[in-house]
C-alpha positions in Angstrom: 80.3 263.6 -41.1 80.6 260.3 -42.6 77.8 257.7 -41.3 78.1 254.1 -42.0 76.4 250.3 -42.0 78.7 247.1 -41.9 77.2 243.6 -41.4 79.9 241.5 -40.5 79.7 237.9 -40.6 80.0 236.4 -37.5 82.3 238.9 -35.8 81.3 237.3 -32.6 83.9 234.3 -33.0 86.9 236.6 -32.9 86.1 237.4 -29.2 86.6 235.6 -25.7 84.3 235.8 -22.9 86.2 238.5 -21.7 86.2 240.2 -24.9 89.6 239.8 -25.5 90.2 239.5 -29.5 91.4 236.4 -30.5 93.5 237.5 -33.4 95.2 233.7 -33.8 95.2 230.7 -36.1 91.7 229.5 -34.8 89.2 229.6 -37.4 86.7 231.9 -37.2 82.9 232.0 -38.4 83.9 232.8 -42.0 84.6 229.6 -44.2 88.5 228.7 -44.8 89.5 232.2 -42.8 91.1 232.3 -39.5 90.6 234.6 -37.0 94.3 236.5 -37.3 93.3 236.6 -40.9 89.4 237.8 -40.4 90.7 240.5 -37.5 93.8 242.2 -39.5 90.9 242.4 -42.2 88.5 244.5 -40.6 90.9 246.3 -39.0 91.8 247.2 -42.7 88.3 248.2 -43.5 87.5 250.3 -40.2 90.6 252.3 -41.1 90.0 253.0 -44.5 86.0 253.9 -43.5 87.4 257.0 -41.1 83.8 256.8 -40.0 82.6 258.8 -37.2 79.6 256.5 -36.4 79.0 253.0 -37.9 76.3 250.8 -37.5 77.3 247.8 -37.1 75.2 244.8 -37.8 75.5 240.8 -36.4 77.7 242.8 -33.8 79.6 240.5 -31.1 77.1 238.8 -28.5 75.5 240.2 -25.1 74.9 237.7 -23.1 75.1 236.4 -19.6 78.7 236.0 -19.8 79.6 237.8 -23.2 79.6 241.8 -23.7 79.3 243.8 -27.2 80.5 246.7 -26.1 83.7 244.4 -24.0 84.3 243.2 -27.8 83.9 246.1 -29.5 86.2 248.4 -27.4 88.7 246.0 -27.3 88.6 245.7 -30.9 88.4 249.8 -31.6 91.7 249.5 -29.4 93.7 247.1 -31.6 93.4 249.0 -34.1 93.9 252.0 -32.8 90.2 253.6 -34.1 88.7 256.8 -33.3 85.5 255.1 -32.9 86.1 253.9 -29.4 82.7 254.4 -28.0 80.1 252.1 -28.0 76.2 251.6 -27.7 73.4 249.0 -28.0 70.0 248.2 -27.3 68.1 245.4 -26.4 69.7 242.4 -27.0 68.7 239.5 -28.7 69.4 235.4 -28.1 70.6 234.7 -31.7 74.5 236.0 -31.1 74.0 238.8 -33.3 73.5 242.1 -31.9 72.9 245.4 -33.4 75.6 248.2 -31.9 76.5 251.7 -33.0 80.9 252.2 -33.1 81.3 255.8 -33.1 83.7 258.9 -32.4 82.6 260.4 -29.0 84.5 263.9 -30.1 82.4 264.1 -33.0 78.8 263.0 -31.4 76.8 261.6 -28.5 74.6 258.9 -28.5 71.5 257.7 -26.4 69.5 254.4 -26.4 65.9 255.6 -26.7 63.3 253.4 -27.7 59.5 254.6 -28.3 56.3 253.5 -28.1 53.7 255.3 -30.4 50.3 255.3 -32.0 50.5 251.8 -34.6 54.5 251.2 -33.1 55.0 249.4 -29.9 58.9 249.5 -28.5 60.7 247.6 -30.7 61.3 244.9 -27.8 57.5 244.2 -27.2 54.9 242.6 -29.6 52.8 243.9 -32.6 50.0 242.6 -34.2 48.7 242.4 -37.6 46.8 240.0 -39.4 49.2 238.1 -41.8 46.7 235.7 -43.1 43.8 237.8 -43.9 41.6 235.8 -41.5 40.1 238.7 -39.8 42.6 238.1 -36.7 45.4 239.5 -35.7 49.0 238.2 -35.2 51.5 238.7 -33.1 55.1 239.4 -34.8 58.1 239.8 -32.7 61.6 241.4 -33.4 64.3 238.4 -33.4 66.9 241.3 -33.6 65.1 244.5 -31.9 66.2 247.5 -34.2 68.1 250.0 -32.3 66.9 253.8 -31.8 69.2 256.0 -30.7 69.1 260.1 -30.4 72.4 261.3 -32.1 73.8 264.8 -30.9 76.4 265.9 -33.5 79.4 268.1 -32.3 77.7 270.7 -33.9 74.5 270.5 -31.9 72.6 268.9 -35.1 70.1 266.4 -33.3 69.1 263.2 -35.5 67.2 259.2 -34.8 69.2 256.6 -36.2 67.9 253.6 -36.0 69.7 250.3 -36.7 67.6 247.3 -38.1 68.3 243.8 -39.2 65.0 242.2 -40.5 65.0 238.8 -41.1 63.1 235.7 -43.2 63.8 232.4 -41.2 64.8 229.3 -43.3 61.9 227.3 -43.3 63.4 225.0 -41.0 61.4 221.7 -40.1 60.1 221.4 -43.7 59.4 218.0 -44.5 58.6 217.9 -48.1 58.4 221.0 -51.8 54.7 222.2 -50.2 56.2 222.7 -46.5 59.3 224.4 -47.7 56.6 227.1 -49.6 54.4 227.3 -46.9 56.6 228.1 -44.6 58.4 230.1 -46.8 55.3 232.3 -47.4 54.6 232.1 -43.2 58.1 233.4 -42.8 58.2 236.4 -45.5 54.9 237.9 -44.2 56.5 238.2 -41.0 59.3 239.6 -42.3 56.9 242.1 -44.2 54.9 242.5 -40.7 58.3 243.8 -39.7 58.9 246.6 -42.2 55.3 248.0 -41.3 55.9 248.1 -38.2 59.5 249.6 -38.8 57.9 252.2 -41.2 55.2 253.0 -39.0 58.0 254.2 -36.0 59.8 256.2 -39.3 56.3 257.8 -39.7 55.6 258.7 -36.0 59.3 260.3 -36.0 58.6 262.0 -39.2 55.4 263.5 -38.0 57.6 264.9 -35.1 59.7 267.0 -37.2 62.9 264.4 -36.5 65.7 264.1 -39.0 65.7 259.9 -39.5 68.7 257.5 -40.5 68.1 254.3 -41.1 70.9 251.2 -41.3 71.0 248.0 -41.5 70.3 244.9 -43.3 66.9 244.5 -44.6 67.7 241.2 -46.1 65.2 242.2 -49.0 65.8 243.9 -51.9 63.7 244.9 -55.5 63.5 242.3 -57.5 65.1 239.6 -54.8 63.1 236.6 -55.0 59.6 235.1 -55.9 57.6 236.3 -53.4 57.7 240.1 -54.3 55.6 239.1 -57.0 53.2 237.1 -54.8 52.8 239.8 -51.9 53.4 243.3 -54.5 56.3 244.9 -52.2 59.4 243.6 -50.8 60.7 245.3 -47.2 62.8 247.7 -49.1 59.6 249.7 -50.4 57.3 249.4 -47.6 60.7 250.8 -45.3 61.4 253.8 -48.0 57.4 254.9 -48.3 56.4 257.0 -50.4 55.3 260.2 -51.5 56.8 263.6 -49.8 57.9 261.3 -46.4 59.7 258.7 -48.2 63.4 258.0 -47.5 66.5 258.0 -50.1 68.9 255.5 -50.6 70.2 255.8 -54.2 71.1 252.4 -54.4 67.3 250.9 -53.5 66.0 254.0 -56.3 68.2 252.4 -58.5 67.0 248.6 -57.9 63.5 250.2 -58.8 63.8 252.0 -61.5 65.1 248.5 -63.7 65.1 245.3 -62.2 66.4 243.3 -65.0 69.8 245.3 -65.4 72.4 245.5 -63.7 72.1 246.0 -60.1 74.4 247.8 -57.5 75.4 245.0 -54.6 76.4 245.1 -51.2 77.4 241.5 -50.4 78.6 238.4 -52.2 77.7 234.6 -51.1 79.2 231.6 -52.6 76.7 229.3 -53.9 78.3 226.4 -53.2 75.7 223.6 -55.6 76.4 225.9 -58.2 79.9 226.8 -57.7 79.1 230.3 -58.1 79.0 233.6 -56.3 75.3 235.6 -56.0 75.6 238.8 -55.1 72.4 241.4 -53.9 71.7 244.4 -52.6 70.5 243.6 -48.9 72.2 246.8 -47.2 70.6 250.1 -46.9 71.6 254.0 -45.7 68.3 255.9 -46.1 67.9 259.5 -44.6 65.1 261.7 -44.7 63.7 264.1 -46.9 64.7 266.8 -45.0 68.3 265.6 -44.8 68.3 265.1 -48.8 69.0 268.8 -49.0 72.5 269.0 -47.4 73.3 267.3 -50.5 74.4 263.5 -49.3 76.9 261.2 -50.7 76.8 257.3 -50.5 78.9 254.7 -51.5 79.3 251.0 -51.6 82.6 249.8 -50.5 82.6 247.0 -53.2 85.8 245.6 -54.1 84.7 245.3 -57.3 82.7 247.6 -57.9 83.8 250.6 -56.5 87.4 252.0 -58.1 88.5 253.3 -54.9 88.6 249.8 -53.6 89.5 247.9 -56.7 92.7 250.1 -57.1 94.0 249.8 -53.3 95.0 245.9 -53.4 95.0 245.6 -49.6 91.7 247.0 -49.1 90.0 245.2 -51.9 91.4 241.5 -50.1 90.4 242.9 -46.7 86.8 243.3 -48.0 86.6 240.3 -49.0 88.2 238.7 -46.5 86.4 240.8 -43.5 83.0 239.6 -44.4 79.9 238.5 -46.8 78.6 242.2 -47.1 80.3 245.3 -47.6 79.8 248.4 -45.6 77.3 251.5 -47.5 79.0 255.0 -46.2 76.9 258.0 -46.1 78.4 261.5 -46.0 76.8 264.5 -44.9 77.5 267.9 -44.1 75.8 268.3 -40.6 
């Protein structure tokens, strides 16, 4: 089965309230793109994924007027994909949900989040103490991950969970020492949330479940100053360590030499410097036990991946579909 994670960049604007596509002359989200020419795109890249379940992150908006799953069926639809079932979770205010697309011949999937010793549900509060002042803090999910109890065809059970973590822009900063400050505020949360993330993995682990996790972690080895400062970035507290870590190849690579080259899964323009940064901010990691069916992963990169770079419609799609690029995982399961 092949398993994959796609943030998409504002897929929300190619929809109506009714969840109609707007696949027109409109602009959508993405800089200089319309929506005809963002839709056609994806459509592109869903074909040539042939996924049976992906994980789509920044998914179209639940709301009191707007459906994900409205959006995302009338999108499978279009474009005539296999994956024409969908499920979320808890929905979140910032237009960007978290939804699994996926082939309901090949699997069945049920929203079920836990609470558990050190892991509240995903939708509540947990508390740490961020600032070392002997009190605890209460850190909240802006984007809930999603849990969900996969059923394969085969009668293979497995968790997937879906996360998006996020480091707000230090927004309201009024001078260089609020911008850091905040910064630091921000990143600990963020940190808070890949222990709290990690500590559901462990509960599940400790349960004898077979784990996926997808998403964004918008952290990476190596990413930014303030690894340095707090000794882990999400990535590693997320993976773990020892004999209940998770695999991604990708992150194992990232850690084994962070001044060489890196593998990537997205590419922003830097607009001040007229340049594109790329970073690896996208992650498929499975559990030890599932390391033994022998998984294979790949980075749709149209740049980096021959596959891609070779097929001149798919390579333009990818870039013109989104910011990131999807990670597939295949497993024999």
């Amino acid at each position: 089965m092949r398993f994959a994670t796609y943030n998409v960049e504002w897929f929300d604007s190619l929809f109506d309230d009714k969840g109609r596509l707007l696949a027109d002359e409109g602009w959508s989200g993405r800089r200089d793109v319309t929506r005809r020419a963002q839709a056609e795109a994806l459509g592109t890249v869903f074909r040539a994924l042939d996924a049976d379940a992906v994980m789509v992150i920044e998914a179209p908006d639940t709301g009191s007027r707007r459906s994900t799953t409205r959006a995302l069926t009338s999108f499978a639809q279009a474009f005539g994909l296999r994956t024409s079932a969908t499920i979320t979770g808890f929905a979140n205010d910032t237009q960007q949900e978290i939804a699994l697309l996926y082939d309901p011949a090949r699997l069945t999937a049920r929203h079920e989040p836990m609470a558990t010793a050190g892991a509240p549900r995903f939708d509540t509060e947990f508390r740490i103490d961020l600032d070392i002042d002997a009190f605890p803090d209460p850190v909240r999910f802006s984007k809930p991950p999603l849990e969900l109890t996969v059923t394969t065809a085969s009668g293979q059970a497995l968790h997937l969970i879906g996360a998006h973590l996020k480091s707000k822009a230090p927004h309201g900063a009024r001078n260089r020492d609020d911008v850091m400050r905040l910064a630091i505020a921000n990143r600990r949360k963020q940190l808070a949330q890949a222990i709290w993330l990690r500590a559901r993995i462990d509960a599940l682990l400790s349960e004898g479940q077979s784990v996926i996790l997808l998403g964004d972690l918008n952290d990476g080895p190596g990413l930014d100053e303030f690894e340095s400062l707090f000794g882990r970035s999400s990535v590693e507290i997320v993976m773990g360590q020892g004999d209940t870590a998770l695999h991604d190849p990708h992150a194992t690579e990232a850690l084994a030499s962070r001044i060489s080259a890196q593998p990537a899964t997205s590419r922003f323009f830097i607009e001040p410097e007229n340049r594109y940064l790329q970073a690896l901010l996208d992650y498929v990691m499975v559990s030890p036990d599932l390391m033994a069916r022998q998984p294979e992963w790949r980075i749709w990169h149209p740049f980096d991946n021959p596959r891609c770079w070779r097929d001149p419609e798919l390579r333009e799609a990818l870039l013109t579909a989104s910011d990131h690029f999807p990670v597939t995982l295949d497993l024999e399961i």
